[in-house]
N, C-alpha and C positions, 0 to 999 in steps of 0.2 A: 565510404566504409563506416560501418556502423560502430560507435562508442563499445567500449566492453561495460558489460554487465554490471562489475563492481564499482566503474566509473558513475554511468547510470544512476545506481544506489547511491550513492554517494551524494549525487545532488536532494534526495530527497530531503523533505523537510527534516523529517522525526529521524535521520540519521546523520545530519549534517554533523554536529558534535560529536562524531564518531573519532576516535582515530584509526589508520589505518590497518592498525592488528585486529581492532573490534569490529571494524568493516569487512576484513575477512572473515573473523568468525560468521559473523549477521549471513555472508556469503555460504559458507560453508555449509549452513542449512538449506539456502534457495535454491527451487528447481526450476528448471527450463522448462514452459508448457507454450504448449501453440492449440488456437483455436481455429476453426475455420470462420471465415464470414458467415453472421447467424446464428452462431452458439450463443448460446444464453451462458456468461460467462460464472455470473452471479442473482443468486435468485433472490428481490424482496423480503425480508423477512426470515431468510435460511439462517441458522448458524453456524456458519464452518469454521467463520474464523479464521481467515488467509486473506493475506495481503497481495494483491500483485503492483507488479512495475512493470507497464509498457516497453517494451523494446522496438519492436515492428510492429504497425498496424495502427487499426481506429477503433475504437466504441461509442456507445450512446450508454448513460447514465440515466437511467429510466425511474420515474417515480411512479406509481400506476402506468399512463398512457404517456404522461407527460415527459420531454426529453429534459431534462436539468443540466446539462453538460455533453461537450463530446470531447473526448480522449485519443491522445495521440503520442507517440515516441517521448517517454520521456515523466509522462503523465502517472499517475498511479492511485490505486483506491485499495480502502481496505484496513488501512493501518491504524481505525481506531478499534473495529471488528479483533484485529489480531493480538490487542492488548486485553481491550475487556470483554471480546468473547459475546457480543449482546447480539439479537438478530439486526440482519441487514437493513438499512433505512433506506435503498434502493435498491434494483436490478442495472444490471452491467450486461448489453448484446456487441458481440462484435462486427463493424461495420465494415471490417474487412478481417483477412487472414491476420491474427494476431501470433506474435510471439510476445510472452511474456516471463518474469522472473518471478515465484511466487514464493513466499513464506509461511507456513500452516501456523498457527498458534502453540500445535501441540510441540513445535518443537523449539517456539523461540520462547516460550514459557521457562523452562529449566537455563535456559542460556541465561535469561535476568537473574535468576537466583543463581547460575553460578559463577556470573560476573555485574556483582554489585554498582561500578561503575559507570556500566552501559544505562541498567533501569536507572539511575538518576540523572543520567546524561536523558536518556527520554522521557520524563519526568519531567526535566523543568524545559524541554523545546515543549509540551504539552500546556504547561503551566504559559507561556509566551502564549500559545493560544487562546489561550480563556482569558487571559489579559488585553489582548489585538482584538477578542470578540465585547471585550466591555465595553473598550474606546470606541467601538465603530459608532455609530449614528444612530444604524438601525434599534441599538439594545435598548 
C-alpha cells in the first residue's frame, strides 16, 4: 500500500524542517494530478511555477533530447520553479501513468508571507544547498 501523501512530502528535501502543523498547511494547498504515460508533464523553458511529488509512476527529466534523470515514487521536481518563479531548465515526460501531488507557486507564495517561519525554515534548507554545491569537487 502506498505511503500517504503528506508522509511523502515530508521526506522532501526543502520541507524536511517542516513541522507537522506547517506540513499540513504546505498540504492543504497540494492537488492530486495524474498524467497518462507520455504527457509532457513540464515544458523546457515554461513558467508555471508548480512543484510536483511523485506518488505512482516514472518520468524522464529531459534537457533538449537528452535524458538527465529518470523519476520515480518518491522523487520530485519543481521546487526551485515554485519559489523563484524563473522558466523551466528542463522538460518532465511521463514514462508511465503518473499520480502526482502538485503545488502551484501562486498559492504557496501568500503561505511564506503568512507564515514567516516556514520561508526561513526553506531558506536556510536552500542555503545548505549552495553550500553542498560549493564543497563538491566539481565547483
Amino acid at each position: 500500500m502506498a505511503k500517504p501523501a503528506a508522509d511523502v512530502l515530508s521526506t522532501v528535501d526543502l520541507f524536511q524542517g517542516l513541522t507537522k502543523r506547517e506540513l499540513q498547511r504546505v498540504m492543504a494547498m497540494a492537488k492530486d494530478q495524474t498524467f497518462p504515460e507520455g504527457d509532457v508533464v513540464v515544458v523546457e523553458g515554461d513558467e508555471d511555477g508548480r512543484f510536483y511529488l511523485l506518488l505512482d509512476g516514472s518520468a524522464r527529466i529531459l534537457q533538449g533530447k537528452r535524458t538527465l534523470a529518470t523519476l520515480g515514487p518518491g522523487d520530485y521536481f519543481g521546487e526551485i520553479s515554485l519559489i523563484d518563479g524563473e522558466p523551466r531548465s528542463a522538460s518532465v515526460v511521463a514514462t508511465s501513468d503518473i499520480r502526482a501531488l502538485s503545488i502551484a507557486r501562486w498559492n504557496f507564495r501568500p503561505l511564506l508571507e503568512e507564515h514567516p517561519a516556514i520561508a526561513r525554515k526553506l531558506l536556510l534548507e536552500m542555503c545548505r544547498r549552495v553550500r553542498e554545491l560549493d564543497r563538491s569537487p566539481d565547483h
